[in-house]
C-alpha positions as CSV (number, residue, x, y, z in Angstrom):
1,X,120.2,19.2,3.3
2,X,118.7,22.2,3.8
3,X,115.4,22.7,2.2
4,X,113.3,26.3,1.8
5,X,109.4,25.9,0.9
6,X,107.0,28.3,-0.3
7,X,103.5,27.8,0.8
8,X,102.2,26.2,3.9
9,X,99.8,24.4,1.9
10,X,98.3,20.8,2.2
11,X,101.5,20.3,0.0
12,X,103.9,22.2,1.5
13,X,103.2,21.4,5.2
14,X,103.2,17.3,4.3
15,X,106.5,18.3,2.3
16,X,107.9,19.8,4.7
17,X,107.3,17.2,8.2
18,X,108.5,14.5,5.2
19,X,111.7,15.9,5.1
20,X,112.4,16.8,8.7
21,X,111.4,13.1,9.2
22,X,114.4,12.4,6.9
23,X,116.3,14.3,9.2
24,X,116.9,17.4,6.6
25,X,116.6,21.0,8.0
26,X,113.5,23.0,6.7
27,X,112.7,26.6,6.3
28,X,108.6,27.2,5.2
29,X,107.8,30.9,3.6
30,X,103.9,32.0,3.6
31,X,102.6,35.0,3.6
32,X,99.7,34.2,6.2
33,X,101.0,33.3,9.6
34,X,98.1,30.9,10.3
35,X,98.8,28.7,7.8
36,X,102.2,27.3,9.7
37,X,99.5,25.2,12.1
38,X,99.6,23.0,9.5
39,X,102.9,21.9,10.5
40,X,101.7,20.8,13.5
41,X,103.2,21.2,17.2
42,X,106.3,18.7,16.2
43,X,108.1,20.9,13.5
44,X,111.2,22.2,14.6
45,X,112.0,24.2,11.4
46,X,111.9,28.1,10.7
47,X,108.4,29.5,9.5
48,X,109.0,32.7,7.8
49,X,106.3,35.0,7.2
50,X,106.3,36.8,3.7
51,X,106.6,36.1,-0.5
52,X,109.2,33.4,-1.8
53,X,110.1,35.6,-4.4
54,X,111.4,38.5,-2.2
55,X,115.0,38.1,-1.7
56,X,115.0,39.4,2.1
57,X,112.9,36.8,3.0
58,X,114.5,34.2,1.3
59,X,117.5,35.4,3.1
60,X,116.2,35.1,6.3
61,X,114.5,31.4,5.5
62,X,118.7,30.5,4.6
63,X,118.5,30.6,1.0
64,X,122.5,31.1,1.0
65,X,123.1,28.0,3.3
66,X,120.4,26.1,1.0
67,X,120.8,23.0,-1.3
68,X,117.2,22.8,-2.8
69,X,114.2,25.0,-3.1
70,X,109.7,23.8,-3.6
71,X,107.7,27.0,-4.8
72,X,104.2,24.6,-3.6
73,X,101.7,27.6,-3.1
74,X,98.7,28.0,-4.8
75,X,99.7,30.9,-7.5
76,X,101.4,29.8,-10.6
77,X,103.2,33.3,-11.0
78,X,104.3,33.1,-7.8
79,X,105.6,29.7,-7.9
80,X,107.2,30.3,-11.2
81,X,108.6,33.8,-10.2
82,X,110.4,32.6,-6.9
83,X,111.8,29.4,-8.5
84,X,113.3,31.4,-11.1
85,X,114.7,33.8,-7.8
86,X,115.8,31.0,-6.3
87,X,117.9,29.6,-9.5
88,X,118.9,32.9,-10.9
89,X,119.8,35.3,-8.0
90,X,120.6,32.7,-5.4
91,X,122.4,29.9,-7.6
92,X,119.9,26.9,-6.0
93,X,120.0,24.1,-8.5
94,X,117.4,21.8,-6.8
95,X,113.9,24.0,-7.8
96,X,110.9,22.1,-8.1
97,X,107.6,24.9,-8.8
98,X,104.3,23.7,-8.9
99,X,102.0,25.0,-11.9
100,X,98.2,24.1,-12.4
101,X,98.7,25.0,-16.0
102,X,100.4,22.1,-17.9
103,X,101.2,24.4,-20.7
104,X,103.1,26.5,-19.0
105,X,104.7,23.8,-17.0
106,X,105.8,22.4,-20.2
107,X,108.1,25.6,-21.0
108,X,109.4,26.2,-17.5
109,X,110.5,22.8,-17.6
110,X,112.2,22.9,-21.3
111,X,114.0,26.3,-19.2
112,X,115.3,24.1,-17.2
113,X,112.9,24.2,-13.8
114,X,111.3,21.3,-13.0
115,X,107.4,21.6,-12.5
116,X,104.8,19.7,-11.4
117,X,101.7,20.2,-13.1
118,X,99.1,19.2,-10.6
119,X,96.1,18.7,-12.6
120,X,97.9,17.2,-15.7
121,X,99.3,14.8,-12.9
122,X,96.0,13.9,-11.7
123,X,94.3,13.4,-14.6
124,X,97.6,11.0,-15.9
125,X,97.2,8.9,-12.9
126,X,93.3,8.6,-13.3
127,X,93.9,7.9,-17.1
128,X,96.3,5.3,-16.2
129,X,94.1,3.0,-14.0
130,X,90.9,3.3,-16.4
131,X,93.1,2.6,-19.7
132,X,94.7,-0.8,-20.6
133,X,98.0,-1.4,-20.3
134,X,99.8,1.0,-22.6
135,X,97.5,3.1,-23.1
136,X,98.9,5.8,-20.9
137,X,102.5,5.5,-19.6
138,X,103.9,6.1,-15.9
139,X,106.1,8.5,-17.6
140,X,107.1,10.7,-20.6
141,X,110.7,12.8,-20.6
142,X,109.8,16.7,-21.8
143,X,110.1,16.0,-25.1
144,X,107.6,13.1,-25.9
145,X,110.1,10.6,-26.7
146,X,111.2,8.3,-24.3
147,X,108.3,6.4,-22.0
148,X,108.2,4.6,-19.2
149,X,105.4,1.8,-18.3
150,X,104.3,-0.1,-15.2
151,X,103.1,-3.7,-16.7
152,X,102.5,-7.1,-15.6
153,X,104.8,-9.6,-17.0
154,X,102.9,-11.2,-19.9
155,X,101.7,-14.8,-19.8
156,X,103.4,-15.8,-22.8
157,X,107.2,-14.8,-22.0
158,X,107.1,-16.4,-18.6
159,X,109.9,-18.5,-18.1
160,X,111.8,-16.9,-20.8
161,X,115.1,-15.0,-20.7
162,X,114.8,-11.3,-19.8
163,X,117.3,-10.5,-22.5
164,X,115.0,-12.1,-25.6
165,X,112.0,-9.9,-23.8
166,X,113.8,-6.7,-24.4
167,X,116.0,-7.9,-28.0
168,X,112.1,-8.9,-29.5
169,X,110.3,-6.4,-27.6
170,X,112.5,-3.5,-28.6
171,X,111.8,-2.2,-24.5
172,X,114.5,-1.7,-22.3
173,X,113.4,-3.6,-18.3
174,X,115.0,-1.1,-15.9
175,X,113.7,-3.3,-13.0
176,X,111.2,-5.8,-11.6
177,X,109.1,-5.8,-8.9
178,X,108.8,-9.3,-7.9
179,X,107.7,-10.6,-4.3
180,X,108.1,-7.0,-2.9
181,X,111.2,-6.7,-3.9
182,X,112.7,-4.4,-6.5
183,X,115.3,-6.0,-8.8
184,X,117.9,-5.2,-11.4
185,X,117.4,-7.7,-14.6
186,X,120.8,-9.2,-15.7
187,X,120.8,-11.7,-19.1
188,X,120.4,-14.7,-16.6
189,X,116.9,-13.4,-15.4
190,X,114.1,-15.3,-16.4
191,X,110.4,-13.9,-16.2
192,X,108.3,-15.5,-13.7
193,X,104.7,-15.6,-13.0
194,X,103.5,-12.5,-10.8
195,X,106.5,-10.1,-11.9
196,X,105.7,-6.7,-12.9
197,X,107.8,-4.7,-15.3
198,X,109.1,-1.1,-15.4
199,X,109.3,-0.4,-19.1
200,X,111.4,2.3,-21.0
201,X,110.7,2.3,-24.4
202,X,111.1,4.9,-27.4
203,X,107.3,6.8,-28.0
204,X,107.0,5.9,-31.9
205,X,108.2,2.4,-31.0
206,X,105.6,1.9,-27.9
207,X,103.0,0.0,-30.5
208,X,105.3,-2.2,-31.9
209,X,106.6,-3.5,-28.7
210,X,103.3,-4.3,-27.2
211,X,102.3,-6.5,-30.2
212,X,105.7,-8.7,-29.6
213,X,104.6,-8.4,-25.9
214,X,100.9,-9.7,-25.9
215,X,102.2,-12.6,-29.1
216,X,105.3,-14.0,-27.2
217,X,108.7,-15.1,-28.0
218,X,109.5,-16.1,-31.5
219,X,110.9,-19.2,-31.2
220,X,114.7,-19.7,-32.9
């Protein structure tokens, strides 16, 4: 692939050495030339000094030639305004824009850009190792309805089939992580002690299922 970034950031520096590790080709736009020693003496990509959001420059970081596009600087406008560039004039489908306000993340993202709303992202992940289990999940789709929770496999279905977890539970287990190993539940799987579940579950359901979670199988 051939990735363009704007902002030579804390974020879009790290970004940008992560995916030249992974052996992708990487073109970083900022508009102050001192900020490109954050890439340090290894990068090999093309610094390009100027705005995301104006086409010549994008043109000279190889938008054309590009599969996928991170607005990462510290402006929302600008972020939003060269994502959009990036989609609409150059046809890029891969944009990601960073926005510090999560309610305007919310309707770029039902436009179809996806954003990352640093703050709201923060706060979630702080939320989510102060609350119980449940309380906050790993994930939420755009709309509100569909989550997704990290939990440890409760003590009272261990040893039971992984298919009367999910028929009781109403959850769906979209894989386990279980001695450092990630693994794809089949109706043979059994729970065992020390697994930890990924969860996706229905919002208005998310209640219901944790009460058949924490009470255990009903017995047939």
């Amino acid at each position: 692939m051939h990735v363009v970034i704007m902002g030579c950031g804390r974020v879009g520096s790290t970004l940008a050495r992560s995916l030249e590790d992974r052996n992708h080709t990487v073109a970083v736009i900022d508009n102050n030339a001192d900020a490109f020693r954050r890439l340090g003496p290894s990068f090999n990509g093309e610094k390009v000094v100027g705005y995301g959001f104006d086409q010549e420059v994008l043109e000279k970081a190889g938008i054309r030639r590009a599969d996928a596009f991170a607005a990462v600087s510290s402006g929302d406008n600008s972020n939003i305004i060269a994502a959009r560039v990036a989609r609409e004039q150059f046809g890029i489908q891969q944009v990601v824009a960073r926005i510090y306000d999560p309610g305007r993340a919310e309707v770029y993202q039902r436009l179809g850009i996806t954003t990352v709303a640093t703050v709201k992202w923060t706060a979630d992940q702080v939320l989510r190792r102060l609350l119980p289990a449940g309380a906050e999940p790993d994930f939420r789709d755009p709309s509100g309805t569909i989550r997704v929770d990290h939990i440890a496999a409760p003590e009272a279905w261990i040893g039971h089939k992984m298919i009367d977890f999910q028929i009781q539970s109403g959850a769906r287990v979209a894989w386990i992580d279980r001695l450092g190993e990630g693994i794809l539940p089949t109706r043979e799987t059994f729970l065992q002690e020390g697994d930890r579940l990924h969860l996706v579950m229905r919002e208005e359901t998310a209640g219901a299922a944790y009460d058949v979670l924490s009470k255990g199988p009903e017995e047939h």
